[in-house]
C-alpha positions in Angstrom: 0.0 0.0 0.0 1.4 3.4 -1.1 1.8 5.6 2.1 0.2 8.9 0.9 0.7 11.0 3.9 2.4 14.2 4.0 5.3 14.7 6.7 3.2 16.9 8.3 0.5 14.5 8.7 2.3 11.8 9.8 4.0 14.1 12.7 0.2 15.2 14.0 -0.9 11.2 13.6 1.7 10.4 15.9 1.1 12.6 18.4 -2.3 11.5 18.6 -1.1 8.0 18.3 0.0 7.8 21.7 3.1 5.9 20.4 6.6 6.9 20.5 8.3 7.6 17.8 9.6 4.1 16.7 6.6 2.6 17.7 4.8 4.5 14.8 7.5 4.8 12.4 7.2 0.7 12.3 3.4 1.4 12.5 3.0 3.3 9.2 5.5 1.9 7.5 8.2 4.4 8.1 11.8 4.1 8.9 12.2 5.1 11.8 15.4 7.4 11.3 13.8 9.3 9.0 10.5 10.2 11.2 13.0 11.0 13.9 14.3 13.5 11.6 10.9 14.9 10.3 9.9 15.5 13.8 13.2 16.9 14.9 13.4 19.5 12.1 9.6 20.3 12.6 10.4 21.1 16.4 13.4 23.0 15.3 11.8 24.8 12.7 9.0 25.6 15.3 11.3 27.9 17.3 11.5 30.5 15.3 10.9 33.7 16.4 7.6 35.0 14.6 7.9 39.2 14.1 4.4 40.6 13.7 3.5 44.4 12.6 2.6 46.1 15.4 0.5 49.4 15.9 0.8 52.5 17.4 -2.8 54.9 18.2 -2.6 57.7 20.6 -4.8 57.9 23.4 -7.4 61.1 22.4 -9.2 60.5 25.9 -9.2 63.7 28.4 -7.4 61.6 30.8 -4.0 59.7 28.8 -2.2 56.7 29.8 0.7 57.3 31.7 2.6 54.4 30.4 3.4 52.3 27.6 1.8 48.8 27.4 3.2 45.7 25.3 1.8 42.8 24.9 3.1 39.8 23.5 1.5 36.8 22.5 -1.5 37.3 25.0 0.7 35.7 27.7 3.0 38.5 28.7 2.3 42.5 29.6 4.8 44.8 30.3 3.9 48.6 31.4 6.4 51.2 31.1 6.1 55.0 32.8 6.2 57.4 30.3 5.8 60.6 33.2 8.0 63.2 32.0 8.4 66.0 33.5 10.4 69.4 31.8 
């Protein structure tokens, strides 16, 4: 039977699997080097650093934010004081 699966596919099988790696490598018929490879470039490839475009408003409100707020990813804030005094 000719294994039609894409890399990719095969990677999110096994995770679902419940196998270990060898374990499904022997179970769809792949060696078992070469899955060990897909899934190590994969996780490598994963690790990248993803730059998005960010944007910049200005607070019109009577009452401005005194401080600059970044957020990345959803799971980190950071708050910086702006107060500047002249």
């Amino acid at each position: 039977m000719e294994n039609t699966k894409t890399r990719a596919e095969h990677i999110e099988a096994w995770k679902l699997s419940g196998l270990n790696r060898k374990e499904y490598a022997l179970s769809a018929g792949l060696k078992y080097g070469t899955f060990k490879e897909w899934v190590y470039n994969r996780n490598k490839s994963s690790k990248r650093i993803e730059w998005k475009p960010i944007q910049i408003q200005e607070d019109e409100s009577e009452d401005p934010k005194s401080f600059f707020e970044l957020r990345l990813g959803g799971k980190w804030k950071f708050e910086i004081n702006l107060r500047i005094r002249l």
